[in-house]
Each structure stands twice: as structure tokens, then as C-alpha cells.
C-alpha positions in Angstrom: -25.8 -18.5 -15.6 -23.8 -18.8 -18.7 -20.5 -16.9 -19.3 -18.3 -16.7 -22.3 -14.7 -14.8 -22.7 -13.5 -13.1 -25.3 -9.7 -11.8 -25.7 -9.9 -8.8 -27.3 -6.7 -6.6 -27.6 -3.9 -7.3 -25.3 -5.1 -7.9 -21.3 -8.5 -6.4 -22.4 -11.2 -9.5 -22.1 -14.9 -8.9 -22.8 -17.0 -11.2 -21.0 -20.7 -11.8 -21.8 -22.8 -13.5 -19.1 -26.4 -14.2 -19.2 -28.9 -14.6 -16.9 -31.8 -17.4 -17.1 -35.4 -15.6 -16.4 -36.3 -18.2 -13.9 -34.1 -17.0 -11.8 -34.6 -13.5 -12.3 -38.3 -14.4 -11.4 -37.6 -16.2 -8.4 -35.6 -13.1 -7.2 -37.7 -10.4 -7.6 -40.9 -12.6 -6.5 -39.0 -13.6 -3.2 -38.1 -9.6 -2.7 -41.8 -8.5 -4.0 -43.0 -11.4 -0.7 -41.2 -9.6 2.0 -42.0 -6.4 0.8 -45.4 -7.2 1.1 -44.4 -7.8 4.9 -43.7 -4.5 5.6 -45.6 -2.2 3.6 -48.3 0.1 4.4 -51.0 1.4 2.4 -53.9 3.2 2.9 -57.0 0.7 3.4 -54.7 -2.0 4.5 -53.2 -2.9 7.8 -49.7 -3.1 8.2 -48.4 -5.9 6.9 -51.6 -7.3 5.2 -51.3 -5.7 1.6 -52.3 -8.1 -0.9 -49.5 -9.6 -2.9 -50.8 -8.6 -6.6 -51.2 -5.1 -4.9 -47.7 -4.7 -4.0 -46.5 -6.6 -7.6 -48.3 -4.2 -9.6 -47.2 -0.8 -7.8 -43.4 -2.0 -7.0 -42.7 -4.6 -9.7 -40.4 -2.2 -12.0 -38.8 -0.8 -9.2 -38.1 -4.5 -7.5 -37.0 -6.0 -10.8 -34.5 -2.7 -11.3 -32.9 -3.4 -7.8 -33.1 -7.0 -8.1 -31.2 -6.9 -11.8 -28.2 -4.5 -10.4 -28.0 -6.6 -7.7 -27.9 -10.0 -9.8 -25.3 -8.1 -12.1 -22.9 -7.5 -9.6 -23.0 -10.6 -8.2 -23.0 -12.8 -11.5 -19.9 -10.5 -12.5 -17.4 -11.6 -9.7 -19.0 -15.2 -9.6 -18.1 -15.5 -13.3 -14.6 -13.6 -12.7 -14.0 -16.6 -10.1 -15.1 -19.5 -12.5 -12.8 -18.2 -15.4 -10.2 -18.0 -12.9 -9.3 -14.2 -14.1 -7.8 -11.3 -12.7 -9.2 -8.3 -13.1 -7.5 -4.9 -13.2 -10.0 -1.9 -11.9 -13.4 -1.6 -12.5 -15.6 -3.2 -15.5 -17.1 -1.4 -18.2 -20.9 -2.9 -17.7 -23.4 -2.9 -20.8 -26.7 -4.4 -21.5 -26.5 -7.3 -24.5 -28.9 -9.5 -26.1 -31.4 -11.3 -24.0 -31.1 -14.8 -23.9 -32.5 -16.8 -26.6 -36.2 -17.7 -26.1 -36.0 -15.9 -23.5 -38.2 -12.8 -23.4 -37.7 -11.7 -19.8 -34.2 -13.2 -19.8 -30.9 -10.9 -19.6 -27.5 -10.4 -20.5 -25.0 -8.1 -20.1 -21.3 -7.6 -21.6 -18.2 -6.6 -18.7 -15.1 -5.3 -20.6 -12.5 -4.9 -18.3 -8.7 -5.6 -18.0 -6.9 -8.5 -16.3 -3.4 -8.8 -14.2 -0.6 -10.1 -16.9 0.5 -13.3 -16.4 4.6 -14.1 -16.6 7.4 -15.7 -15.0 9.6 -13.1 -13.6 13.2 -12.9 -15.1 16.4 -11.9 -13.2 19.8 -13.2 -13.5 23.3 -12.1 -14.4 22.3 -9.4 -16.9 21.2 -6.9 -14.1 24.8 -5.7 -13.2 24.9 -3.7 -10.1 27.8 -1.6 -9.1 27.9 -1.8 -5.0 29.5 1.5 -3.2 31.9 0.4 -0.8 32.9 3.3 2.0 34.5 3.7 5.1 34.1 6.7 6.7 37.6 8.6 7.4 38.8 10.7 10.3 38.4 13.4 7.7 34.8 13.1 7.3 34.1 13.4 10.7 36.3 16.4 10.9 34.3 17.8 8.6 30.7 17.3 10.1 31.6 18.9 13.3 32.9 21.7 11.5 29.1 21.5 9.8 28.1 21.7 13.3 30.3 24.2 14.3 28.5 26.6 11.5 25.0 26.1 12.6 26.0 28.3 15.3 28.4 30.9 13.9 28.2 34.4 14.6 28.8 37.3 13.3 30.4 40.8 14.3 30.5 43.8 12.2 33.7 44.6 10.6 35.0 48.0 8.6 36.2 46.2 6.0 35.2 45.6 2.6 32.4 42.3 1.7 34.2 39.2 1.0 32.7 35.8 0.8 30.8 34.3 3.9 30.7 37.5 5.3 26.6 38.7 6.5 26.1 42.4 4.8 22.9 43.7 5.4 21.2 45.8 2.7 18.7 47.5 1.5 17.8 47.1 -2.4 15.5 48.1 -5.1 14.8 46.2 -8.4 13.7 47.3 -11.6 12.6 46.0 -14.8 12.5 48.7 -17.9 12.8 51.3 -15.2 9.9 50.0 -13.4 10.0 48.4 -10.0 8.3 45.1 -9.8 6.5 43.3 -6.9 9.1 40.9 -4.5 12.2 43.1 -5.8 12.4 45.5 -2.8 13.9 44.8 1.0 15.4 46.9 3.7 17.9 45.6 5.6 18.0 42.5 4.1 20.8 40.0 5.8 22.6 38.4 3.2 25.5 35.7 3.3 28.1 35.9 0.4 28.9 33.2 -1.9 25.8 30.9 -0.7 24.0 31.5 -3.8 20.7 32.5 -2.2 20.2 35.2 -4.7 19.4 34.9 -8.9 22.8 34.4 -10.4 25.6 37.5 -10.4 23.9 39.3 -7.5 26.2 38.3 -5.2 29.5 38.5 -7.3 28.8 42.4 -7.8 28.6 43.1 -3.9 31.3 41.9 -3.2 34.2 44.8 -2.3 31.3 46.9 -1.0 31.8 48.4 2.2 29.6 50.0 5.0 27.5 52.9 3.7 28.5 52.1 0.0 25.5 52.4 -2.9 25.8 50.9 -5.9 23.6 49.7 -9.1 24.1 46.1 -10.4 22.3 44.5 -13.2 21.3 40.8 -13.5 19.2 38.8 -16.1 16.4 36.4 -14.4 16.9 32.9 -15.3 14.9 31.5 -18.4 13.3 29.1 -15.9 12.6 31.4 -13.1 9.8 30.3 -11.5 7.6 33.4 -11.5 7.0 33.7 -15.1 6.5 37.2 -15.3 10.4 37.9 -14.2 11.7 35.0 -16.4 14.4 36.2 -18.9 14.1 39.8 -17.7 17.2 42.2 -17.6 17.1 44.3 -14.3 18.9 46.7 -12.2 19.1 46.6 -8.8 19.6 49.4 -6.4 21.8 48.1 -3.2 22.8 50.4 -0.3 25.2 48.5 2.8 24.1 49.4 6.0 26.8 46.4 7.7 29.1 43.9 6.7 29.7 41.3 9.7 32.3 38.5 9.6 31.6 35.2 10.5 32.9 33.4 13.9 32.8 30.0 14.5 32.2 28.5 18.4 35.0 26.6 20.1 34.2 23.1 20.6 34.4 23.4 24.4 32.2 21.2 26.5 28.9 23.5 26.6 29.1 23.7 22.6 28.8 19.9 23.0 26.3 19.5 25.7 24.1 22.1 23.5 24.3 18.6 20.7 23.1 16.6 23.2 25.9 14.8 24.0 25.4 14.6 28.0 29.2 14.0 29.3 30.2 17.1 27.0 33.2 15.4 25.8 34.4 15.9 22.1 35.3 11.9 21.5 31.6 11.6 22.9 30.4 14.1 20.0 32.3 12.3 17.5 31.2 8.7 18.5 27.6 10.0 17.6 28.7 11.9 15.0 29.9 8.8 13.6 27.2 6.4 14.5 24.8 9.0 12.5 27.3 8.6 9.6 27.2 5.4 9.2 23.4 5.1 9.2 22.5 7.5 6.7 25.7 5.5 4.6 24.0 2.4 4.8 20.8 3.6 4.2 21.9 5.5 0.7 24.0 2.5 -0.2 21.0 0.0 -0.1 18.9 2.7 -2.0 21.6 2.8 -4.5 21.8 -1.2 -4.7 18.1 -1.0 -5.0 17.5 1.3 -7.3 19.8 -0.4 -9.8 17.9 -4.0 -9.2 14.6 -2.2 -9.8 15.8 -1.1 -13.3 17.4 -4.5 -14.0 13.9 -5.7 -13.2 12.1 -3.5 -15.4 14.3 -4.1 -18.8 14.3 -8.0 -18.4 10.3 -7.9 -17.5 9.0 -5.7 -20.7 5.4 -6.7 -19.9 2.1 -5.0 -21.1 0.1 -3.7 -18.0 -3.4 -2.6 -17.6 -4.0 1.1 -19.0 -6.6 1.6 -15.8 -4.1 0.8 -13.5 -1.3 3.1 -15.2 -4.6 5.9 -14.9 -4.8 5.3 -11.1 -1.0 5.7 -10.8 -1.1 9.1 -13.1 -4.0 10.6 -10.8 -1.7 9.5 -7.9 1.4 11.2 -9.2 -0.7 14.7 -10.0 -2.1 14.4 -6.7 1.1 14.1 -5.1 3.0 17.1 -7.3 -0.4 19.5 -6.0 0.9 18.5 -2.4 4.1 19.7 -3.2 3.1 23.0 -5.1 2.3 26.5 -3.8 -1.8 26.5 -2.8 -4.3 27.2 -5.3 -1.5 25.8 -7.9 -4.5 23.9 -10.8 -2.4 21.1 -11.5 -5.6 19.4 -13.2 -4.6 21.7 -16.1 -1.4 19.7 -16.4 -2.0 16.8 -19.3 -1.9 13.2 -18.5 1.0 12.3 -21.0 3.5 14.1 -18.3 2.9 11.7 -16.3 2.1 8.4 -18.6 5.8 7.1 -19.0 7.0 7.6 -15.5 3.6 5.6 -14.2 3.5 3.2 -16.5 7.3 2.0 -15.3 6.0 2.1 -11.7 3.2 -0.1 -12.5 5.2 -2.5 -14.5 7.6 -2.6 -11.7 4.9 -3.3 -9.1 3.8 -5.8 -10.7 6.9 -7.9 -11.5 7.9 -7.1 -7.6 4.6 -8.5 -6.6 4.9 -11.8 -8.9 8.8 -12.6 -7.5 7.4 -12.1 -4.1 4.4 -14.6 -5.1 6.6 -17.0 -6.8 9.4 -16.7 -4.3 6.8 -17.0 -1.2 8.9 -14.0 0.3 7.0 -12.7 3.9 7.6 -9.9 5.8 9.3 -11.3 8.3 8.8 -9.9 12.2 11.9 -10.1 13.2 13.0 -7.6 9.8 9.9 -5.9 10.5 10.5 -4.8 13.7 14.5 -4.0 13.1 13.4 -1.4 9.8 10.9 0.1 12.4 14.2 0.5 15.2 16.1 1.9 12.6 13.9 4.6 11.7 13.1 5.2 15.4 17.0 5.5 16.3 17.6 9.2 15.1 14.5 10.5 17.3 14.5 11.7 20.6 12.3 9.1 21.9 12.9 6.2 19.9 10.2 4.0 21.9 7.6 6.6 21.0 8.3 6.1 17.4 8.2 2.6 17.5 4.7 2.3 19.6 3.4 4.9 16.7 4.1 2.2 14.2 2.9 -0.7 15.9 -0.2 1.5 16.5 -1.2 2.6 13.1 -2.0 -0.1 10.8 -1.3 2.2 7.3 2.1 2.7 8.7 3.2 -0.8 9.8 1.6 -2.1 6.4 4.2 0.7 4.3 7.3 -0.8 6.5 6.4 -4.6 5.7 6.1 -3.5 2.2 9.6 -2.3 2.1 11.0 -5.1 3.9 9.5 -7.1 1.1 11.1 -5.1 -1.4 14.6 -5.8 0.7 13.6 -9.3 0.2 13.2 -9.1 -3.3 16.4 -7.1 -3.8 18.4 -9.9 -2.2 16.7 -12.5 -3.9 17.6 -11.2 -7.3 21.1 -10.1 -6.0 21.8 -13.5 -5.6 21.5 -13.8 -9.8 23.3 -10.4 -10.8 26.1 -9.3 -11.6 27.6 -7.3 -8.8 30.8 -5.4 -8.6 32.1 -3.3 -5.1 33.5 0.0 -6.4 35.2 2.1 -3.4 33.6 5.4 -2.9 34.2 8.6 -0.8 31.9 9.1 2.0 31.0 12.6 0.6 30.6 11.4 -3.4 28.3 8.8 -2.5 26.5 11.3 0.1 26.5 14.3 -2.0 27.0 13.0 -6.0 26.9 15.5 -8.4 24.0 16.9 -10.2 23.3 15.9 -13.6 23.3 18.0 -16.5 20.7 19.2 -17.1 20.0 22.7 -18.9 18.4 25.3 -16.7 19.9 23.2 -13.3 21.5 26.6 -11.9 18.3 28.1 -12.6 16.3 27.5 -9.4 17.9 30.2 -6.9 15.9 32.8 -5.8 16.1 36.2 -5.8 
């Protein structure tokens, strides 16, 4: 077998291989001998089919077989002896037969390889490190959170104000035309929760009990059923109730009904705390992380292989369809969406997977085992979490890969430039929203 490489453009590497006759030959006359084993014909006996019979009906057929299978084989042997890396699947094409050769073949493999580089990281990746402590206040304020999962409400004779239930029936129109998913009777509503499209609930506000009224809204340019998007309509609304709201005292049964089993309020508040401070650290190390990762993608501009930024683009559609109403055709949707975004992901995967290479960072056990507890904590049966993990290979396999990314997060921590910044529990839990046009487009109506 003789191979030769050629660097085309980039990581692209054409590689021509050729294969000496004799040995294509010897291959198909070994397969063509223990066919003749086996088959049956009629006027023979099993087994006893003369050789040259069995040459001249299956030769072509043999030597087809026989050539694929030599092709593939030849392919990663010469992949090994070149020491290359391949990236997805080889473009495989017939080439010139070897020379003197008439029954001799070769064949050209164009395919992509891994890059190689020394990952960079040191004290140009700054990081800006949240540092919280969770006040009395904050607490105070999640059991007040709990407190309004179960409020109730009782109907008043008063006018609408905000967080006040009315219940109403209403009627929409667009040109003077109703329109479908624009009429509901007896439809509870909460005020000032933003359910509805913007300025619905503004104008019922003041209403009372048995009061009808017509308000007019304009559907959001980004609204997402298109055919409403932009639209003026009116809205007929008639108020059958208006309830106010009541919050629970935090007696002992309001507790127990938390699970909180001696019913006691420090009790709920311990937990309440405890709860706190996981989801803190967990949004603080995503934070930290997410920051390293970008430092690691602007110091590594490296060029990666276009078939592996086509597996992460197919990967990303697929996973948008999951998350879109059925029968959604996000096929339709072009490639370039999703080109930039997947080509950072691959670049980052691959300068992740180098530091951990050139680092020799392992999963460790003991890490392992400590992410898997973590996640487990916040269920009911944490042991039945934990024996799910251990149990299903994909799953254990995701958490060792993020303890690797921790490991690789601290390892290039050690390098950067890091700076604590104190932060409020609720701006680090709830940080405002970009701006972004369109952003208060996405109620419903």
C-alpha cells in the first residue's frame, strides 16, 4: 500500500492511497476459495462446485465486495501511519490505477483533520467574580414568594386595582371582525402580571362588577401568530367579579404543607436558606464559567473543521424543533442561522478538549460523585436520583464531562485576571434583561 498527503486548503488533506494488484488478487481468490465451500448449484453437490465455476459466475461480484472492503480498511490503516486526525467522514473517489498495474487500484480520501495548537490562557481573560451573602431580607422575601403560591381570593364590591383576580368575559376584533383565540367567558385574570398583549390590562383597571366596556390594543410587531402581528383591535370586556387577593398566615400547617415536618418557621427558613444558597452557588460558577469560556475562545482564534460545525448546526435545529409547537418545519430555516453560534461551540470544544489533554485533567470520582449529590439534594428522594445516575451510562458520562469543564475552569482561573465584585442576592438571581427591540413583545394575549 502506498499513501501520499496532500494539504490542500486549511485542515482539508487529500490523501491518495493505492493498492498493489497482488494483493487485491490474493483477496478476492481467498474469498472466491471459501465460497466455493459453501455454494450450491444445480449438478453439483454441496460444497463440491468446481473452483473456475464459482470464479466465473461470482468473480465481479467478489472483487466489488472484496475492493470496498480493502478501501475501508487501507483508509484508517493509512489515517494511523500518517498519524492524522480526521474530522467526520471521508469524501472517497476512484483515482488512477497504479502504474503497470492493470488490475491495480487507487483511490483519493478528502477529508478534514482536528487542528493542532497549544491552548492559550493567562491574565488577558479577566473575570469579574460575584460575591453575595444572602440577607435576612432575601429570605423575607421568599417566604413571602411562598406565601403567594397559595393566596386566595374573595370577591369584593369595589373597583379593579392591581393584583386583584376579575373574571371576564371578552370579545376581540380586528377591522370589525372577530378573529380565532380572541374570545373567552369568564376568563380569571390577575392585574398588573402582564399575562395579556400590552395595555389590556391598564384599561381594566377601575372596572367594577357588571361594568362593560371597549378597549383597543395594537398586537406587538413580533407577536408570535403572524396573522395578529401589528394589528389594531378592539376588545369587548364585560366583569362578572373582581376578587382581592389574601395571603395565608405562616402558622404551623402553612409550614408543614412546605414540607418542613416540625412546622416551625426558623425550620422553613433554614431550608429556605439552604435552597438559596445552592442555586447562588450554582449561578455564580455558571457566571465564572461562562466568562472563562469566552476568554478561551478570543485567545484560541483557531480554524475548525466545516463538517464538524455541520453536525453542530443539525444539532442546534434539532434541538430548536424540540422546543417549538409540533408540526413547526424548522428544516425550512437556513443553515447560516445557525453557522456563527456552532462554529464558537465547536472551536470552544475543541480548545476545552486540548487543555484537558495537555493538562491530563480526569474526572475525578470523588467530584464525580459530589456534582451527582448536588443535583440529587433538591429531590425528594435524593438516593433515587443518585442510583439513576450511576445506572445510566449517557447520564454519568454528561456529569463527568462537566466536572471536566470545572477542571478546566479552575485551571485557567489560576492564569486570569479575577476581580470579586459584591452583588445583591436578587441582581445576580434575577439580572436585568438586555435591550433588545421587541423584548416586551412576547406576552400573550
Amino acid at each position: 500500500m502506498q499513501v501520499s498527503v496532500e494539504t490542500t486548503q486549511g485542515l482539508e488533506r487529500r490523501m491518495t492511497i493505492a493498492l498493489p494488484s497482488e494483493d487485491i488478487d490474493e483477496a478476492v481468490a481467498e474469498r472466491l476459495q471459501s465460497l466455493s465451500k459453501t455454494t450450491r448449484m444445480n449438478g453439483f453437490r454441496p460444497g463440491k462446485v468446481p473452483f473456475k465455476v464459482v470464479k466465473k459466475r461470482y468473480e465481479p461480484q467478489v472483487r466489488s465486495e472484496v475492493l470496498g472492503s480493502m478501501i475501508n480498511r487501507s483508509y484508517y490503516d493509512a489515517v494511523q501511519q500518517e498519524n492524522l486526525r480526521p474530522a467526520g467522514q471521508p469524501s472517497i473517489e476512484p483515482s488512477e490505477k497504479v502504474d503497470g498495474e492493470e488490475s491495480g487500484f487507487s483511490f483519493v480520501a478528502t477529508f478534514e483533520v482536528y487542528p493542532e495548537f497549544d491552548p492559550v490562557f493567562n491574565d488577558t481573560i479577566t473575570v469579574t467574580r460575584p460575591q453575595v451573602t444572602i440577607s435576612n431580607e432575601d429570605i423575607d422575601e421568599m417566604v413571602d414568594n411562598l406565601r403567594k403560591q397559595r393566596v386566595e381570593y374573595a370577591e369584593v364590591s369595589r373597583a379593579a386595582a392591581n393584583d386583584d383576580q376579575i373574571v371576564i368575559d371578552f370579545t376581540g376584533r380586528i377591522d370589525g371582525v372577530e378573529f380565532d383565540g380572541g374570545k373567552a367567558e369568564k376568563a380569571p385574570l390577575v392585574l398588573g402580571t402582564n399575562q395579556m398583549i400590552p395595555g389590556f390590562e391598564t384599561q381594566l383597571l377601575g372596572l367594577a362588577k357588571g361594568e362593560e366596556k371597549t378597549i383597543k390594543v395594537t398586537f406587538p410587531e413580533s407577536y408570535q401568530a403572524e396573522h395578529l402581528a401589528g394589528k389594531e383591535a378592539e376588545f369587548d370586556i364585560t366583569v362578572h367579579e373582581v376578587k382581592e387577593p389574601s395571603l395565608p398566615e405562616l402558622d404551623e400547617a402553612l409550614v408543614k404543607s412546605f414540607g418542613i415536618e416540625d412546622g416551625t418557621v426558623d425550620s422553613l427558613r433554614a431550608d429556605i436558606h439552604k435552597n438559596m444558597e445552592r442555586e447562588l452557588n450554582q449561578r455564580v460558577d455558571g457566571q465564572v464559567k461562562n466568562q472563562v469560556m469566552d476568554g478561551l475562545v478570543k485567545l484560541n482564534p483557531i480554524d475548525v473543521p466545516a463538517a464538524l460545525v455541520a453536525e453542530e448546526t443539525e444539532r442546534q435545529k434539532k434541538q430548536m424543533l424540540e422546543q417549538m409547537p409540533e408540526g413547526t418545519d424548522v428544516s425550512a430555516l437556513p443553515s447560516e442561522l445557525f453557522t456563527e453560534q456552532a462554529t464558537k461551540r465547536v472551536q470552544l470544544g475543541l480548545v476545552v478538549s486540548e487543555i484537558i489533554q495537555k493538562q491530563d485533567l480526569k474526572a475525578d470520582a470523588a467530584a464525580v460523585r459530589s456534582r451527582i449529590e448536588l443535583l440529587a439534594s433538591s429531590y425528594q428522594d435524593p438516593q433515587q436520583i443518585v442510583d439513576y445516575y450511576y445506572g445510566n451510562e449517557e447520564m454519568l458520562k454528561n456529569i463527568e464531562g462537566l466536572v471536566l469543564e470545572e477542571a478546566v475552569t479552575s485551571t485557567v482561573l489560576e492564569s486570569a485576571s479575577v476581580t470579586d465584585e459584591p452583588t445583591s442576592f436578587k441582581d445576580i438571581m434575577n439580572p436585568p434583561a438586555p435591550e433588545v427591540p421587541g423584548a416586551d413583545d412576547n406576552e400573550n394575549s
